[in-house]
Backbone of each chain as ProteinMPNN parsed JSONL, in Angstrom:
{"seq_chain_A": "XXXXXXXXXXXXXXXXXXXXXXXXXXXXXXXXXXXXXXXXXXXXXXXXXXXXXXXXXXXXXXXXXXXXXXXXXXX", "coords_chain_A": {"N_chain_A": [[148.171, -297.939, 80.805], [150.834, -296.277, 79.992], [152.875, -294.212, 82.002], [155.157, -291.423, 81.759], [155.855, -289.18, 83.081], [155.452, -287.967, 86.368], [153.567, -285.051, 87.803], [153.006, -282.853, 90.464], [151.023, -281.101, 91.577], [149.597, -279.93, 93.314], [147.608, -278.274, 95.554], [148.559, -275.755, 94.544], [147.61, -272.45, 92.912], [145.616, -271.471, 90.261], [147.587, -268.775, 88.04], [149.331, -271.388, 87.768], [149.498, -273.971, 87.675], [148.838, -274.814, 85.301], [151.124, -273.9, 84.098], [153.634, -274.849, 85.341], [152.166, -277.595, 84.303], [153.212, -277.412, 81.437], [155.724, -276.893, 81.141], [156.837, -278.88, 82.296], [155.647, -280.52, 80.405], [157.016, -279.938, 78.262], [159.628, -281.48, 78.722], [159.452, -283.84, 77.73], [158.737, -286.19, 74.771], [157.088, -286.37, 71.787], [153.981, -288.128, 71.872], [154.372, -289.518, 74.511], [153.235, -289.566, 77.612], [152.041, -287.875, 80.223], [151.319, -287.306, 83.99], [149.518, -285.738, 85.774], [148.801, -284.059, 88.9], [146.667, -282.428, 90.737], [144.865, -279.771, 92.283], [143.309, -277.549, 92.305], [140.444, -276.125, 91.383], [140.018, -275.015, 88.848], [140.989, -276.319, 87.216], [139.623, -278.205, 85.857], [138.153, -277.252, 83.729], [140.079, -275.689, 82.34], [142.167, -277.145, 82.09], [141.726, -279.22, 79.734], [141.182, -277.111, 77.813], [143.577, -275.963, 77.589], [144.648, -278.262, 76.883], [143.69, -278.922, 74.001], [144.734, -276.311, 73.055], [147.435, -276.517, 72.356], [146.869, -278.901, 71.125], [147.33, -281.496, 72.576], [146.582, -284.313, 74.164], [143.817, -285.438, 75.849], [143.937, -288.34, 77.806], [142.75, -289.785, 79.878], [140.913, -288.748, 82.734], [140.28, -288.217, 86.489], [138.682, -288.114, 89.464], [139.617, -287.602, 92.94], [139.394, -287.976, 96.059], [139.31, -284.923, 96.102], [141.538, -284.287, 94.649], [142.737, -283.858, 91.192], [143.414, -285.976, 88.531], [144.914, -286.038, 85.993], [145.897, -287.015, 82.525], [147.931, -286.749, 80.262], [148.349, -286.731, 76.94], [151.384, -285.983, 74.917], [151.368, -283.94, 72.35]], "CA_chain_A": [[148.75, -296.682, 80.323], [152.512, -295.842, 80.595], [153.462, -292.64, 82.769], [156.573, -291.141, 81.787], [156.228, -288.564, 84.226], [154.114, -287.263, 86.894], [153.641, -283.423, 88.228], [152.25, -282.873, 91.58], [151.093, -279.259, 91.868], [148.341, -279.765, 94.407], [147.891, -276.624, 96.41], [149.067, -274.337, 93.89], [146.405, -271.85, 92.485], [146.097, -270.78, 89.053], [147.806, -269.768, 86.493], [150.742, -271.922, 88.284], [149.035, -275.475, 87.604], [149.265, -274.779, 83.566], [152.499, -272.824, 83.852], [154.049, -276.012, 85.153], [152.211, -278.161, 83.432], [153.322, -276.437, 80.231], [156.85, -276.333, 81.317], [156.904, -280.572, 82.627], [155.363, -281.41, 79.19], [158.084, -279.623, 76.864], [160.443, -282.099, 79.218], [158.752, -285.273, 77.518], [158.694, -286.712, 73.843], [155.733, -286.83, 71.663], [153.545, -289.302, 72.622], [154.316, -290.116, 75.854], [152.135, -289.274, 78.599], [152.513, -286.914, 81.899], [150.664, -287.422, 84.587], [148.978, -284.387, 86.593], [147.873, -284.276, 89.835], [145.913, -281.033, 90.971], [143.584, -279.394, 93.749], [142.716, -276.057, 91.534], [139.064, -276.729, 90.918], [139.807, -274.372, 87.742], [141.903, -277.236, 86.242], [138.486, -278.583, 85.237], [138.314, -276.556, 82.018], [141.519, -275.217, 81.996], [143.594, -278.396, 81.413], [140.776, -279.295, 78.596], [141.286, -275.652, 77.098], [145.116, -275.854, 77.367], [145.348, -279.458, 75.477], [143.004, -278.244, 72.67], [145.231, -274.94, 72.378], [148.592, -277.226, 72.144], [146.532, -280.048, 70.442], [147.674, -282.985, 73.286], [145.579, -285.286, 74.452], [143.87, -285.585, 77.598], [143.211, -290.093, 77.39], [142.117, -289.912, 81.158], [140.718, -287.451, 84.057], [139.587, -288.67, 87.683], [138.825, -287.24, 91.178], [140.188, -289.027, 94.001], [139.967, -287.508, 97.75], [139.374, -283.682, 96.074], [142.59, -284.658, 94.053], [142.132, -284.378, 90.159], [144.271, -286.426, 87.864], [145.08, -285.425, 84.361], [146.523, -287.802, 81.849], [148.03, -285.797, 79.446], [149.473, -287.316, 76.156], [151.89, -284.991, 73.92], [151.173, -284.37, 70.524]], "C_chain_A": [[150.172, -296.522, 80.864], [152.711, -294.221, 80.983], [154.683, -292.956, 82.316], [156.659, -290.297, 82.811], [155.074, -288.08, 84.937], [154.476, -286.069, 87.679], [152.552, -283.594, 89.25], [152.554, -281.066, 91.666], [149.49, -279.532, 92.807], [148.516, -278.487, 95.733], [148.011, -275.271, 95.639], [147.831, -273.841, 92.722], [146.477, -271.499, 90.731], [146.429, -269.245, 88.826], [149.071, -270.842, 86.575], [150.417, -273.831, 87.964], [149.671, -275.77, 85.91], [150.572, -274.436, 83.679], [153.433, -274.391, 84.211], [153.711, -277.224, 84.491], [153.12, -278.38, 81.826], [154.952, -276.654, 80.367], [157.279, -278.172, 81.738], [156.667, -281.075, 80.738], [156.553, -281.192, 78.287], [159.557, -280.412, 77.477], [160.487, -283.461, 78.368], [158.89, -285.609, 75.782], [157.113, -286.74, 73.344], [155.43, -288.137, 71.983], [153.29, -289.649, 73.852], [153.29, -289.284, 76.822], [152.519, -288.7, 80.403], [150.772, -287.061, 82.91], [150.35, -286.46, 85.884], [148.659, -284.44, 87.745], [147.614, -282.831, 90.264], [144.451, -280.607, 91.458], [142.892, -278.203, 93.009], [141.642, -276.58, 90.789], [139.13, -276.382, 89.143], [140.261, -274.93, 86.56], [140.753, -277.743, 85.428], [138.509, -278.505, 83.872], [139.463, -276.463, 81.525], [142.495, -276.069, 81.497], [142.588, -278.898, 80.16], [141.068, -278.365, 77.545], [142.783, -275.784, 76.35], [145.626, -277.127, 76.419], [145.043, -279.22, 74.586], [143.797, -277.381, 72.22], [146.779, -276.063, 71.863], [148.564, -278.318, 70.968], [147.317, -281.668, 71.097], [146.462, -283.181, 73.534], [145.121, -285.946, 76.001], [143.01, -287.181, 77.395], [142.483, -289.782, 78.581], [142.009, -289.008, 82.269], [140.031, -288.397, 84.746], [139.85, -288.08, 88.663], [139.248, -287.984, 92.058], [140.397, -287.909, 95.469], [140.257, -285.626, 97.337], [140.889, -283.745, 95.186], [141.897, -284.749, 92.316], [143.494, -284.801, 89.551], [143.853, -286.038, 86.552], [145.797, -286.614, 83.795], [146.943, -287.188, 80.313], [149.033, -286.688, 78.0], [150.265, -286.478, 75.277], [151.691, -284.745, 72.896], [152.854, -284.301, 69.979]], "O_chain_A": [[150.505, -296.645, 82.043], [152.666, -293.269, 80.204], [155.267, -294.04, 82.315], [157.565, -290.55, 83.605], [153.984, -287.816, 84.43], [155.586, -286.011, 88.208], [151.505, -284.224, 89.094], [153.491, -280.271, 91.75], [148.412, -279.027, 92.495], [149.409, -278.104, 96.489], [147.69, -274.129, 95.969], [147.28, -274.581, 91.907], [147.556, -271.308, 90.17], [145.668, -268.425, 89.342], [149.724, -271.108, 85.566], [151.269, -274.707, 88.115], [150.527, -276.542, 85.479], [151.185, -275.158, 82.892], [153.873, -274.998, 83.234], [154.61, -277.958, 84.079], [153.517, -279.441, 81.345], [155.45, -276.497, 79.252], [158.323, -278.525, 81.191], [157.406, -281.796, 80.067], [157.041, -282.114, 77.633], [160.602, -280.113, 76.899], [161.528, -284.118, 78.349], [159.55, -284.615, 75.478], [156.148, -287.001, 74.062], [156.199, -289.051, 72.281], [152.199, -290.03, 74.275], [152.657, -288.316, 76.4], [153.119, -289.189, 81.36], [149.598, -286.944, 82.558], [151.02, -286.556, 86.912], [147.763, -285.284, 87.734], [148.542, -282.049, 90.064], [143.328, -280.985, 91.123], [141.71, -278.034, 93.31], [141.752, -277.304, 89.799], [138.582, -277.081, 88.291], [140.157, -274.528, 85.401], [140.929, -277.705, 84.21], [138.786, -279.371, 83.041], [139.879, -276.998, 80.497], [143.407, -275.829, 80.706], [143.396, -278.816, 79.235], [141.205, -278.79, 76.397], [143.096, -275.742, 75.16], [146.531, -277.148, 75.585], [145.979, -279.157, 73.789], [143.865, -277.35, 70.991], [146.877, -276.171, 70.641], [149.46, -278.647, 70.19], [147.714, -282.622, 70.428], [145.476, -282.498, 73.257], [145.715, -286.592, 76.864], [141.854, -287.29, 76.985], [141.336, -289.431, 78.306], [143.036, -288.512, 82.733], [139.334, -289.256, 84.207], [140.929, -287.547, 88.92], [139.219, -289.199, 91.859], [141.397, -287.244, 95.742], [141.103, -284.986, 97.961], [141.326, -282.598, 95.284], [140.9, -285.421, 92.053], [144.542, -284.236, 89.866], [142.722, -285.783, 86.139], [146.367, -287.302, 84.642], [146.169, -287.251, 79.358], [150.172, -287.134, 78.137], [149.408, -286.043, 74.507], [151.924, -285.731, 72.196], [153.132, -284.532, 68.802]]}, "seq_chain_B": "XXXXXXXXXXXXXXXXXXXXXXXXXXXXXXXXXXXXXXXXXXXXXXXXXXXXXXXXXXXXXXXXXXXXXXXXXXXXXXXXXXXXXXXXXXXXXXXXXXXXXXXXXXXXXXXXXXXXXXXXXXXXXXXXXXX", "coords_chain_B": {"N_chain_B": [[143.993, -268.243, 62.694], [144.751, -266.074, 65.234], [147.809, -266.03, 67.079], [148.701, -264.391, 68.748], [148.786, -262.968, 71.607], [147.812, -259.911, 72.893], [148.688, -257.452, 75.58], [147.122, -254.664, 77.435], [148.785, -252.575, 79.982], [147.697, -250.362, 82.508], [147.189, -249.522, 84.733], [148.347, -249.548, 88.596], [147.923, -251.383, 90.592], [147.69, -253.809, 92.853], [145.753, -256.208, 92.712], [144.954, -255.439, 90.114], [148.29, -255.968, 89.03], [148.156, -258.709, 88.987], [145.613, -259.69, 87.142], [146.744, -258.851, 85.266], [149.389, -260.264, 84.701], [148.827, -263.136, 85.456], [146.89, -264.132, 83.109], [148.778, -263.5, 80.658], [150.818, -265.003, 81.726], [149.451, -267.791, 81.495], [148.668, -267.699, 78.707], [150.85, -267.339, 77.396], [152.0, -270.071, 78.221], [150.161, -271.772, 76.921], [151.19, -271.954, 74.22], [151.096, -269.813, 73.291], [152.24, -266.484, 71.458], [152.753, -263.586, 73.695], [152.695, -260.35, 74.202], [153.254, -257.398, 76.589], [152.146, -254.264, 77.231], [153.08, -251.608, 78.916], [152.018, -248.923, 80.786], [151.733, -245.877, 81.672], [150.62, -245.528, 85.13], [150.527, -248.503, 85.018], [153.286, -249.215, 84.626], [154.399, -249.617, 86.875], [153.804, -252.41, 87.702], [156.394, -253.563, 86.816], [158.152, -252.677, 88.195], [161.038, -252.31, 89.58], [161.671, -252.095, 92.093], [159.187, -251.213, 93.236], [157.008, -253.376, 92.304], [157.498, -255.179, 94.372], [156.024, -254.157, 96.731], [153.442, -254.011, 95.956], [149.896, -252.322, 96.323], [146.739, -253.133, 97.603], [143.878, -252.32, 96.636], [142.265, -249.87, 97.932], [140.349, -250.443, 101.219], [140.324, -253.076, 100.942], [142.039, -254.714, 101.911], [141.811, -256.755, 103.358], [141.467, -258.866, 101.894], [144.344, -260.021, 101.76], [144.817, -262.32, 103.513], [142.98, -264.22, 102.006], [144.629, -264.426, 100.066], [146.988, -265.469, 101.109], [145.717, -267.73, 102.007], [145.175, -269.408, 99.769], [147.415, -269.53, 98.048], [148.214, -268.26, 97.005], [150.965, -267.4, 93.978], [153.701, -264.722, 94.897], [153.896, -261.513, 93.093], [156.595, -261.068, 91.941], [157.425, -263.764, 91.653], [155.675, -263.994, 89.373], [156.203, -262.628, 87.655], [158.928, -262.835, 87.297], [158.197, -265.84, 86.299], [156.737, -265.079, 83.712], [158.618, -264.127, 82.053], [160.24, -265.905, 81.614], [158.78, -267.598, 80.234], [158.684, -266.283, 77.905], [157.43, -264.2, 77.673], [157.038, -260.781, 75.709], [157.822, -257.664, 77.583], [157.179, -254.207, 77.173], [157.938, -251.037, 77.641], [156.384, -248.171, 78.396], [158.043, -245.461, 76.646], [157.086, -242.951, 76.873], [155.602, -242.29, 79.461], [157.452, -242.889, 81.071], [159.414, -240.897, 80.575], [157.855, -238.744, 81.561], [157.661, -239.329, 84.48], [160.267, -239.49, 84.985], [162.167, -242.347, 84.664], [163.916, -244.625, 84.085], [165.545, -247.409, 81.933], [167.067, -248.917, 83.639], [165.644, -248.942, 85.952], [163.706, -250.673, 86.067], [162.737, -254.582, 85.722], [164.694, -256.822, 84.299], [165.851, -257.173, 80.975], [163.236, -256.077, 79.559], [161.722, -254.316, 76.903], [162.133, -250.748, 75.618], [159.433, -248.673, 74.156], [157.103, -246.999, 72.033], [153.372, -246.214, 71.723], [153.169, -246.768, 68.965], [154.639, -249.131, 68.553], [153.514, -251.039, 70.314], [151.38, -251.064, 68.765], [151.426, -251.992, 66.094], [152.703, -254.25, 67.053], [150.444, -255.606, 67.741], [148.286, -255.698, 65.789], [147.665, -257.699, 64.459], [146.674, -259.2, 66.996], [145.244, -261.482, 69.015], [143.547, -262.432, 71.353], [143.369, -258.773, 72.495], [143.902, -257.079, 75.153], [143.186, -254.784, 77.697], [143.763, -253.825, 80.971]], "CA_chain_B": [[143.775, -267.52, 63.555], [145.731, -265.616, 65.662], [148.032, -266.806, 67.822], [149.304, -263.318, 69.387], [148.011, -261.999, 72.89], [148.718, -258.485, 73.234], [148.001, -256.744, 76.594], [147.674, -253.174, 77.741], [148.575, -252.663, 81.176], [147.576, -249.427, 82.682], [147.296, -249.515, 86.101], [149.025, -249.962, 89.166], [147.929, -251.818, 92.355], [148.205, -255.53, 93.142], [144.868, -256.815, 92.0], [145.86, -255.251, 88.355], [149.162, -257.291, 88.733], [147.518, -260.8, 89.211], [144.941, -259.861, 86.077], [147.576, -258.939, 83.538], [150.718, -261.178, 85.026], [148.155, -264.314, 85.341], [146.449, -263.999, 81.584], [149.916, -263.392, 80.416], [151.447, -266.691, 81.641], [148.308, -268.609, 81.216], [148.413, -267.715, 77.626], [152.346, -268.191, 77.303], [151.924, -271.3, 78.541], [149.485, -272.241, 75.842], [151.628, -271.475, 73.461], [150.473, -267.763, 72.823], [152.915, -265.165, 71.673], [152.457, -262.425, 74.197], [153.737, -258.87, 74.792], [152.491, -256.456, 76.981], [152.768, -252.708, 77.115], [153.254, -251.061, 80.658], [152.215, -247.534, 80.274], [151.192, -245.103, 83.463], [150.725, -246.654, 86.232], [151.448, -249.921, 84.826], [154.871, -248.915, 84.598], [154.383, -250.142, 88.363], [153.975, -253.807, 87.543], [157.753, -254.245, 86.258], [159.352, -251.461, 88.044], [162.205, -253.205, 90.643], [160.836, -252.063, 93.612], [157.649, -250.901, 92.734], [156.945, -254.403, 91.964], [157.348, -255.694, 95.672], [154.983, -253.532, 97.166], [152.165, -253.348, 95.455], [149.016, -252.215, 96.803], [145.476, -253.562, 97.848], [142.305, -251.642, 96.577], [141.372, -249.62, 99.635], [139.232, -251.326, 101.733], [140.062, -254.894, 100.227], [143.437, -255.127, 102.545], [141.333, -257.758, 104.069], [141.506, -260.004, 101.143], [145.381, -260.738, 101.827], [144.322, -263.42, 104.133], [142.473, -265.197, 100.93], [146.049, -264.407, 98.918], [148.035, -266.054, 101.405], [145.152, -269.29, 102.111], [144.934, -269.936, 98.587], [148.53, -270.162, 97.814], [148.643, -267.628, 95.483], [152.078, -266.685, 93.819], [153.877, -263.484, 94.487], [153.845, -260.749, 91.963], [157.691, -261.178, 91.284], [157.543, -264.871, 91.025], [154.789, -264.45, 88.069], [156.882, -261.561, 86.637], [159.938, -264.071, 86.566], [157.61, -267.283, 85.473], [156.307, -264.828, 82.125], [159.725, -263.987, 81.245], [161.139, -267.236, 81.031], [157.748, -268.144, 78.972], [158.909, -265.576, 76.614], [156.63, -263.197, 77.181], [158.25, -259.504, 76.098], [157.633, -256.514, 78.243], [156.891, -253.202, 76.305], [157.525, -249.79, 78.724], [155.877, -246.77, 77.385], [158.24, -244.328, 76.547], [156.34, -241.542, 77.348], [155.55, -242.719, 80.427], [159.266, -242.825, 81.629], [159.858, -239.61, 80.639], [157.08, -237.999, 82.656], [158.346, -240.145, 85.343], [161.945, -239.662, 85.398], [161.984, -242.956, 85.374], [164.951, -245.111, 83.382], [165.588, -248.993, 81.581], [167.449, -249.776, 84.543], [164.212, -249.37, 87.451], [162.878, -252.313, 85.542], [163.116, -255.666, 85.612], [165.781, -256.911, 83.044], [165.326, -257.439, 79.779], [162.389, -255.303, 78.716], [161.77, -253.498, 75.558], [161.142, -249.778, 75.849], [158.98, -248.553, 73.077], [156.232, -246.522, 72.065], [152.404, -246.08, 71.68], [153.28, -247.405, 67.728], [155.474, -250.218, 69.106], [152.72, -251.683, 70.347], [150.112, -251.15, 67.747], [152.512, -252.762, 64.881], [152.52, -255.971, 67.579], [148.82, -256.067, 68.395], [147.424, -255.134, 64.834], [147.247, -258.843, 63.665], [146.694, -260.383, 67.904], [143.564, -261.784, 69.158], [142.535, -261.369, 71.306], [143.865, -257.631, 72.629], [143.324, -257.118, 76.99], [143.37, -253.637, 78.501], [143.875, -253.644, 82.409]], "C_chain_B": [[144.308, -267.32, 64.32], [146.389, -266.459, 66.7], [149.083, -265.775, 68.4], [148.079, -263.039, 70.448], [148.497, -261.054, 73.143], [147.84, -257.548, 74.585], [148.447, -255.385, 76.638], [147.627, -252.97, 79.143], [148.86, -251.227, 81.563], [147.258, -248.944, 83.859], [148.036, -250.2, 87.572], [149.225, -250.737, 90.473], [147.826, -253.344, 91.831], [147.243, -256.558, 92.162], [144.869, -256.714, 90.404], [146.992, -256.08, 87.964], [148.73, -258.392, 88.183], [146.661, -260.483, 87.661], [145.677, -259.984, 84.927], [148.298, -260.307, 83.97], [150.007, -262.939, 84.783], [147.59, -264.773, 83.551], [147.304, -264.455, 80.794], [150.583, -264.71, 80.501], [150.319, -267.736, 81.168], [148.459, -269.15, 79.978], [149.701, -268.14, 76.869], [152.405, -269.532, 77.476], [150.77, -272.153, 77.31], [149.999, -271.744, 74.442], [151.393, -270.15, 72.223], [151.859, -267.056, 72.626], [152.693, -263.953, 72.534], [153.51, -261.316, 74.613], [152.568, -258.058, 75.387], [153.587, -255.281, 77.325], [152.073, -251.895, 78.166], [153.055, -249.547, 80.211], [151.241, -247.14, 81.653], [151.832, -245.641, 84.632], [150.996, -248.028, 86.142], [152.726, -249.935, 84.798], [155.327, -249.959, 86.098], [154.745, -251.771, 88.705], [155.427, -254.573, 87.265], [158.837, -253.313, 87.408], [160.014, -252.374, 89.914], [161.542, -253.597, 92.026], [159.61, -252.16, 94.075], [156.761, -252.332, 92.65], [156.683, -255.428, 93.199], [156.692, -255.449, 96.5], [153.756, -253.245, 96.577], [150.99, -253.121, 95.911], [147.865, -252.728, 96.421], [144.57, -252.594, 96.985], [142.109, -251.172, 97.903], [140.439, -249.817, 99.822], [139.128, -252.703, 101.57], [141.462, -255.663, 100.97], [142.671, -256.58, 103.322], [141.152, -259.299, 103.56], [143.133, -260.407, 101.51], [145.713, -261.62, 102.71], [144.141, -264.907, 103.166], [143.935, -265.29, 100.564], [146.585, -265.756, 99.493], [147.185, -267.62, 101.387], [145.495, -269.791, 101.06], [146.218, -270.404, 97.508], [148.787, -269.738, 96.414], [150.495, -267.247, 94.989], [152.522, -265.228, 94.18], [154.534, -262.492, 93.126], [155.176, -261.336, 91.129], [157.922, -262.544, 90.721], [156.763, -264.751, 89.549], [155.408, -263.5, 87.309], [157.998, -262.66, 85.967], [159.637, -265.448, 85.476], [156.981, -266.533, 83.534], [157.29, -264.462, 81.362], [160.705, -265.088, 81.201], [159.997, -268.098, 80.494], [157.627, -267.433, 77.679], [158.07, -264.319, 76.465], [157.088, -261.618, 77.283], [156.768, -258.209, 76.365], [157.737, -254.991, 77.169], [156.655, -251.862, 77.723], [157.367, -248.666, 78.106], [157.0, -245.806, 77.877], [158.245, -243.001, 77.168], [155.596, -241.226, 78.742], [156.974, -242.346, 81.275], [159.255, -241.695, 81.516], [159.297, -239.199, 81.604], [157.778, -238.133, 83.62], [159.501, -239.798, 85.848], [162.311, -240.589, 85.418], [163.433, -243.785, 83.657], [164.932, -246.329, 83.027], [165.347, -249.446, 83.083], [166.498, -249.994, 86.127], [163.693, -249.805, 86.883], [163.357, -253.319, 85.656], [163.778, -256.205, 84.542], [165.062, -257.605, 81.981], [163.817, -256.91, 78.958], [162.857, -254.4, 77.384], [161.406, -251.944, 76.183], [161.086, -249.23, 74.355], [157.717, -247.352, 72.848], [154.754, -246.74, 71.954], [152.37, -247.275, 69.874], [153.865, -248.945, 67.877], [154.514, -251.287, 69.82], [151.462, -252.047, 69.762], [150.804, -251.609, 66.589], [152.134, -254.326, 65.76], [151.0, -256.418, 67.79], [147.957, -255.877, 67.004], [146.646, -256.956, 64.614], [147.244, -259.768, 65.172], [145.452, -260.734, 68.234], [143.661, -262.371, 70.315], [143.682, -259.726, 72.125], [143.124, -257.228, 73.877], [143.847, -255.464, 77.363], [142.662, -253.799, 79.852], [144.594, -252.327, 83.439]], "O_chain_B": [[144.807, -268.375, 64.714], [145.812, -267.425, 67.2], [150.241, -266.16, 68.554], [146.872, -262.93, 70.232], [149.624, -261.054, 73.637], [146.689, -257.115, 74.53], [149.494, -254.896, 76.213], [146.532, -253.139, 79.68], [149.913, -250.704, 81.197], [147.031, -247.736, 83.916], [148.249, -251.412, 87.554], [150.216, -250.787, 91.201], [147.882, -253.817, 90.696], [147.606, -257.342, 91.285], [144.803, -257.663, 89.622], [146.976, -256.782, 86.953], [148.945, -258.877, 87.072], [147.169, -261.197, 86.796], [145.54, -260.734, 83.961], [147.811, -261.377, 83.605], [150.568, -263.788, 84.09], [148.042, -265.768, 82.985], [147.107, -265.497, 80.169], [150.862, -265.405, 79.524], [150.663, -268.526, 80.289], [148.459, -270.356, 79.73], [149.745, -268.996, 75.985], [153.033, -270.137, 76.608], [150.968, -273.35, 77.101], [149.245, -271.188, 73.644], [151.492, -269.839, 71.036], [152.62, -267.033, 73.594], [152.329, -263.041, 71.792], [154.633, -261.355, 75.117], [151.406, -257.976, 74.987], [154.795, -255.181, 77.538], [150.882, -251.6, 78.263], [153.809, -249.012, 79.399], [150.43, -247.772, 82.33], [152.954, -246.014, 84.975], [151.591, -248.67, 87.007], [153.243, -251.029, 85.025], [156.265, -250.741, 86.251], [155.53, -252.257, 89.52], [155.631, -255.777, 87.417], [160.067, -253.34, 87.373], [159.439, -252.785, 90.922], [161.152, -254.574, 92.665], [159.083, -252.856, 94.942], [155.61, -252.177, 93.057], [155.854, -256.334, 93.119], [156.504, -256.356, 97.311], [153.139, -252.201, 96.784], [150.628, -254.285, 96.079], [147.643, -252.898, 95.222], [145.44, -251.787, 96.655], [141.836, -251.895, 98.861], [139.505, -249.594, 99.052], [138.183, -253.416, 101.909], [141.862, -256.8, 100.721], [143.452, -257.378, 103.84], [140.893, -260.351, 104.144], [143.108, -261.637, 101.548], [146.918, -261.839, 102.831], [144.655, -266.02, 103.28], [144.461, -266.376, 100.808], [146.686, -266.813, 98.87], [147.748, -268.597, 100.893], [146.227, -270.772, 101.187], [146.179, -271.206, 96.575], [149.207, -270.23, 95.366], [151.198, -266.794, 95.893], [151.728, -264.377, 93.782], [155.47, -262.807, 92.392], [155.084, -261.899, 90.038], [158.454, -262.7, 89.622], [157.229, -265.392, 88.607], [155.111, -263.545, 86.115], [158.063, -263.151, 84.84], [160.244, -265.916, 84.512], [156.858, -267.2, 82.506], [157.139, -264.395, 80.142], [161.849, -265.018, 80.752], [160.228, -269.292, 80.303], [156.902, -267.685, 76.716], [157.996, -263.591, 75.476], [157.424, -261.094, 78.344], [155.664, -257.951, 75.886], [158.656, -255.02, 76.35], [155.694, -251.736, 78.483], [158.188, -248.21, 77.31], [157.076, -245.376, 79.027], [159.072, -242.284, 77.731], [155.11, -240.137, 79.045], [157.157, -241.4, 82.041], [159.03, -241.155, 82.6], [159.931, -239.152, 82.658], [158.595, -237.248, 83.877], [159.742, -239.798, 87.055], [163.201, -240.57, 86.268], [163.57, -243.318, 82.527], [164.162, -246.895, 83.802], [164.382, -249.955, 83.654], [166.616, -250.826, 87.027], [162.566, -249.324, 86.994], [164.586, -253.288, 85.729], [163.151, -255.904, 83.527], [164.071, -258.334, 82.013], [163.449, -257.383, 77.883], [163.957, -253.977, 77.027], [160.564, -251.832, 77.074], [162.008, -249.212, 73.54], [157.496, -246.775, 73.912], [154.659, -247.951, 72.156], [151.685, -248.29, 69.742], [153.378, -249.842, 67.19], [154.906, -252.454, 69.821], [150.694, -252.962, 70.063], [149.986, -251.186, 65.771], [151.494, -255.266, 65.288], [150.617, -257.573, 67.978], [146.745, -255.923, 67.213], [145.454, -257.264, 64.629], [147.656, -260.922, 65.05], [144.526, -260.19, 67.632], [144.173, -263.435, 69.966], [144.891, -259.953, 72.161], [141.91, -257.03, 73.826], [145.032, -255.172, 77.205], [141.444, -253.889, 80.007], [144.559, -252.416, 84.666]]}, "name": "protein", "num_of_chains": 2, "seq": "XXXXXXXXXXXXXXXXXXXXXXXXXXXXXXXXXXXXXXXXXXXXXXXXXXXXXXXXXXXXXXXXXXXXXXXXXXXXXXXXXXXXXXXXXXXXXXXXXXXXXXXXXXXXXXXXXXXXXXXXXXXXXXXXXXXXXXXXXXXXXXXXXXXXXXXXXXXXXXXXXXXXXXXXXXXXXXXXXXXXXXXXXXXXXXXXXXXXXXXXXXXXXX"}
């Protein structure tokens, strides 16, 4: 998978995970792919919810050390 | 299907902040149209000063422990983060008056409007939040 970019918001609570998310992605080109990292358990749904409402594409999610990764592709 | 969020914000202490101000960007951020309309005590949520102080729930001063662990934002940052997500501010009118209260003890760039002014924007939003 090619990262174009990656967002480290670990620590930060919601609604500040999406809000940057949201604000990193409209940095990027369709297609390409941003890469998330995030401690807000609430990202769970929420980054699921938030690609559906946009219509991107989440290719890959994993936990790592309480760490979740997002793989977010643009539409 | 819609793609307007229209809030009513009607009260004025801290924990009211975080419900509207959070929703609000959340939904901005998902590319939601949102406006909300500050009326009463919500007036509180935008108003300069008013805005920096906002109060606990009595008896819940004990939660600003959690605030600070959890690494929550403050109020003004999420005021600033929904107005550079576009989301427009609506100050009741009729509110102000009572008040005494003027544009300029708000945070810049609000609308002030009426009771109609916000029922014209919310007729056709979905969903529609009173806090």
């Amino acid at each position: 998978m090619n990262i174009t970019k990656t967002l480290d918001v670990k620590g930060l609570a919601c609604p500040m995970p999406i809000v940057r998310t949201k604000k990193t992605i409209d940095t990027i080109n369709s297609g390409e792919v941003l890469e998330v990292l995030v401690t807000d358990k609430g990202a769970l749904s929420d980054f699921a919810a938030w690609a559906k409402a946009g219509g991107h594409t989440i290719l890959d999610q994993k936990e790592e050390a309480g760490v979740l990764y997002f793989y977010i592709q643009k539409a | 299907m819609s793609n307007k969020v229209a809030i009513i914000a009607a009260n004025g202490g801290l924990f009211d902040a975080y419900k509207v101000f959070n929703i609000a960007t959340a939904a901005a951020a998902s590319d939601k149209e949102v406006a909300i309309f500050f009326t009463f005590e919500g007036l509180n949520l935008i108003h300069k000063q008013g805005m920096q102080a906002l109060e606990m729930p009595a008896g819940k001063e004990h939660f600003a422990e959690g605030f600070a662990k959890a690494q929550i934002p403050a109020i003004p940052e999420l005021v600033e983060m929904a107005i550079e997500l576009g989301v427009k501010f609506i100050a009741c009118q009729m509110t102000m008056d009572v008040m005494g209260l003027t544009k300029e003890d708000f945070v810049d760039g609000i609308e002030v409007g009426g009771a109609v002014t916000f029922l014209e924007y919310a007729k056709d939003a979905a969903p529609t939040l009173t806090f």
